[in-house]
C-alpha positions in Angstrom: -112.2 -143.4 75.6 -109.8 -142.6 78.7 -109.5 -139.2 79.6 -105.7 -137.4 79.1 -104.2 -136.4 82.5 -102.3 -133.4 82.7 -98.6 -135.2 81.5 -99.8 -136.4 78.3 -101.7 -133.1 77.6 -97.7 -131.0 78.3 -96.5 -134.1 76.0 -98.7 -133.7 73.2 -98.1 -129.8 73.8 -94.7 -130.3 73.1 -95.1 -132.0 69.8 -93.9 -135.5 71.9 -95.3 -138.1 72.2 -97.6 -139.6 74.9 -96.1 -141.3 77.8 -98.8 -143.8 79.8 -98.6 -142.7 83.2 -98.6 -145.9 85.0 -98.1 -144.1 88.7 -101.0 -141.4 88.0 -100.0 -138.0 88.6 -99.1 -138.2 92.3 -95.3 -137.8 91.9 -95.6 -135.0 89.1 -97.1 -133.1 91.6 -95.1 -133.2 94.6 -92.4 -132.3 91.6 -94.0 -128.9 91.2 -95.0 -127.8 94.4 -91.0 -128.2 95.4 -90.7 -126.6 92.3 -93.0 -123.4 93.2 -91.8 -123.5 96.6 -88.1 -123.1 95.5 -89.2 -120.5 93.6 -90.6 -118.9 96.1 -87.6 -119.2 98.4 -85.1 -117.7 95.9 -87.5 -114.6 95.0 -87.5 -113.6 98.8 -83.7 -114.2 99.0 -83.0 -111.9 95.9 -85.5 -109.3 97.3 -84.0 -109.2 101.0 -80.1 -108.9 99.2 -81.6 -106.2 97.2 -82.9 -104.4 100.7 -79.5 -105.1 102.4 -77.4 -103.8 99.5 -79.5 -100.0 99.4 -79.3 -99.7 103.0 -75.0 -100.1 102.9 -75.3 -97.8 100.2 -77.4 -95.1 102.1 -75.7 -95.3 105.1 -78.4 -97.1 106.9 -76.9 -98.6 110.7 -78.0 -102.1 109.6 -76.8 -104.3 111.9 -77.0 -107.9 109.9 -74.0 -109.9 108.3 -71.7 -107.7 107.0 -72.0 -107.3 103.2 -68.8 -107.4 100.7 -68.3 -105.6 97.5 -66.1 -106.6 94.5 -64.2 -103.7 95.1 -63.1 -104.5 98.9 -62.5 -107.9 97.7 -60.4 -107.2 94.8 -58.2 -104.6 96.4 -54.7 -105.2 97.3 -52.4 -103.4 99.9 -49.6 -101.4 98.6 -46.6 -104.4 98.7 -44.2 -103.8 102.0 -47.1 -101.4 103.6 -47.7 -103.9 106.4 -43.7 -103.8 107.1 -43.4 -99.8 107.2 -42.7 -98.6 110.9 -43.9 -95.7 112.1 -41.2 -92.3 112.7 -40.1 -92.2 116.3 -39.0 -88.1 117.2 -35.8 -88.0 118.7 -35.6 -87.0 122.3 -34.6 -83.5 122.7 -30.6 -83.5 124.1 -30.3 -81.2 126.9 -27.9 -78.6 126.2 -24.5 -79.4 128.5 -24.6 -77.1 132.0 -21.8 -74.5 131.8 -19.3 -75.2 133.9 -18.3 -72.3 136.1 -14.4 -71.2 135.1 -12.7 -70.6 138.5 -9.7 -68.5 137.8 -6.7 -69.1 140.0 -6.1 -66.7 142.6 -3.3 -64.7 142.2 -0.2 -65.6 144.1 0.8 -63.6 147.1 3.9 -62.1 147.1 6.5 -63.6 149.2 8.7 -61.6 151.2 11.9 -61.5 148.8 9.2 -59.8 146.2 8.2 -57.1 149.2 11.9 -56.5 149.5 12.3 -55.8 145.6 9.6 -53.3 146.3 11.1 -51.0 148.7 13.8 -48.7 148.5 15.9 -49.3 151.4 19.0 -47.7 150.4 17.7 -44.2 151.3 17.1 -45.8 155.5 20.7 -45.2 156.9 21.9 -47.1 160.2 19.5 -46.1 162.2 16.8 -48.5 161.0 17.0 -52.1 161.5 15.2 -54.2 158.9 13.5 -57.6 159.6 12.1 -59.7 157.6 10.4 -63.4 158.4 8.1 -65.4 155.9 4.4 -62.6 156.3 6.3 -59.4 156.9 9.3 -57.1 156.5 9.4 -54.6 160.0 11.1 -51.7 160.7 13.2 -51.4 164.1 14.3 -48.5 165.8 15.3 -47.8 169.1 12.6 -45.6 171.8 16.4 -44.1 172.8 16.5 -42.3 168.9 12.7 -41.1 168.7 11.7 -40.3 172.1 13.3 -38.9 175.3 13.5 -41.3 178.5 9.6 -41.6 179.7 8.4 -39.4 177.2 5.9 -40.3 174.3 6.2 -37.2 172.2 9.0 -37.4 169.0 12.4 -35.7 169.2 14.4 -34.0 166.8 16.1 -37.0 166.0 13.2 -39.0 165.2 11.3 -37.0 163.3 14.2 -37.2 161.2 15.0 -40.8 161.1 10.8 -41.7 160.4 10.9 -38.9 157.3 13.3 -41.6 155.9 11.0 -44.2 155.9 8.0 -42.1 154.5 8.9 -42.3 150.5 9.9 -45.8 151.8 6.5 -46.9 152.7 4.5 -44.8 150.3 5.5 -46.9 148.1 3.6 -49.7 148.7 -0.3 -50.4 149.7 0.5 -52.5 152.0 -1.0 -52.8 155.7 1.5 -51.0 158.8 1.4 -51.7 161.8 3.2 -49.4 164.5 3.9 -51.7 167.4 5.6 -50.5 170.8 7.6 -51.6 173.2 9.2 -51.6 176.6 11.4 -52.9 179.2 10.7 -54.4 182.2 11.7 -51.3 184.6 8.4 -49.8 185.6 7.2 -46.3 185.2 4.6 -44.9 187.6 3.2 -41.4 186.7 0.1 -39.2 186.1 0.0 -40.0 182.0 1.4 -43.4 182.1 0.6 -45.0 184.9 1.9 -48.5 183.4 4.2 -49.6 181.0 1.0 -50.0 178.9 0.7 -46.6 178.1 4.0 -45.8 177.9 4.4 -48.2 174.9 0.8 -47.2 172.9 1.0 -43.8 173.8 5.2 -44.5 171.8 2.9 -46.4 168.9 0.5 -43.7 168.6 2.6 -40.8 168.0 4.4 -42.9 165.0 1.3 -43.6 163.3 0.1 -39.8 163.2 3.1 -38.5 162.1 3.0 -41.1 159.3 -1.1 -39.7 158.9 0.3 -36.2 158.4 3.1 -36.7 155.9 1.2 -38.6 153.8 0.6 -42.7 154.1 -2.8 -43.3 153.7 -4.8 -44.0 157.5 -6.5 -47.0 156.5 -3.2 -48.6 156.6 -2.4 -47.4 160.1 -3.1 -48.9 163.4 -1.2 -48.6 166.6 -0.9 -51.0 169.0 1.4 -51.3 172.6 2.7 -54.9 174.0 4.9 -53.2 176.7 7.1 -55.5 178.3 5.5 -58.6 176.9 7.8 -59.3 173.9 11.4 -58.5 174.7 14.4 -59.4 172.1 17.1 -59.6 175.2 17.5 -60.2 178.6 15.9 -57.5 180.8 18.5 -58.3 183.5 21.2 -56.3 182.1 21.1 -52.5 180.6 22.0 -53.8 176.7 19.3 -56.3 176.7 17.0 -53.5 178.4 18.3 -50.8 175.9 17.3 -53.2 172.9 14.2 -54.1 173.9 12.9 -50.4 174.2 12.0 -49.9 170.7 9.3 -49.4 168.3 9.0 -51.9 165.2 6.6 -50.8 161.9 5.5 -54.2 160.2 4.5 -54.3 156.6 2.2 -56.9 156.1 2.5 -58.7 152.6 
């Protein structure tokens, strides 16, 4: 009787039957050890994914192929999230620098208006007014204020420059008391030169004007002799006029 190999015993196990092994058992063999050996394989594959998946869950650093879950497969971005730009601040705008407001400055009055000012009805004939495009002057004649050499006031002036006091008190305006003379020289112990003679003449004007009133930061006094004559010193008239003292209000 021959003996059953190990097929034929599974076959008649299995309610089938026999098959006659005509190869032996030799390929049935390498069949299973493949067999076992896949086995094998796919036990140690399913117990390293099992490692890998508890160490992503406990926040292990494990540094091998990254591992995916259903839910980071599945999800989906919010739709038009990858078009959204972020908000840019605006630039502060810097506030406009003020711009300085230069006021005009106030027109200087012209001569005419300095005229309009003054009451010159009240001067008589013995004053001679001027006027050119800075100033309106006051002439009068050294014969009516002072005696011949003399720098001291007469009678007669003193009257004549009370006139002009209400007259120039009535505007702030600068005065200057200018005097002068001929060319005829005078030689003496107080006025050795026409120099004198003529601020000495200037002088006396601007402190009578001090004492009755106008204001003496408006004064000054100043001589020019012979230096600026109106007429020819050659005759007596032209020497007469140009013996005078003139008081110029400045506009």
């Amino acid at each position: 009787m021959r003996p059953v190999t190990r097929i034929q015993a599974a076959a008649i196990a299995s309610g089938m039957p026999p098959v006659e092994d005509a190869a032996g058992e030799t390929w049935m063999m390498t069949y299973l050890d493949m067999m076992t050996l896949l086995l094998v394989v796919t036990m140690a594959m399913l117990a390293l994914a099992g490692k890998g998946h508890e160490r992503t869950r406990h926040g292990s650093s494990f540094s091998g192929p990254p591992v995916f879950t259903m839910k980071g497969l599945t999800s989906v971005e919010v739709p038009g999230a990858l078009l959204l730009v972020p908000a840019v601040e605006p630039e502060p705008v810097a506030a406009p620098e003020p711009v300085a407001i230069v006021e005009p400055e106030p027109a200087k009055p012209t001569t005419q208006d300095l005229l309009n000012e003054l009451p010159l009805d009240q001067l008589g004939n013995d004053i001679e007014v001027v006027t050119n495009e800075s100033s309106v002057s006051f002439r009068i004649s050294s014969e009516i204020l002072f005696p011949s050499g003399q720098s001291d006031l007469n009678l007669g002036g003193l009257a004549v420059l009370h006139k002009l006091i209400a007259v120039l008190d009535s505007v702030p305006h600068k005065l200057i008391v200018a005097g002068h003379t001929d060319t005829q020289d005078i030689r003496s112990a107080r006025f050795p030169s026409n120099w004198e003679l003529s601020s000495a003449r200037a002088g006396s004007v601007v402190r009578y004007l001090q004492a009755n009133g106008i204001q003496p930061g408006r004064l000054a006094a100043i001589g020019y002799a012979d230096t600026r004559p109106l007429a020819d010193n050659a005759t007596p008239e032209g020497r007469a006029r140009n013996r005078r003292v003139e008081l110029i209000l400045e506009r």
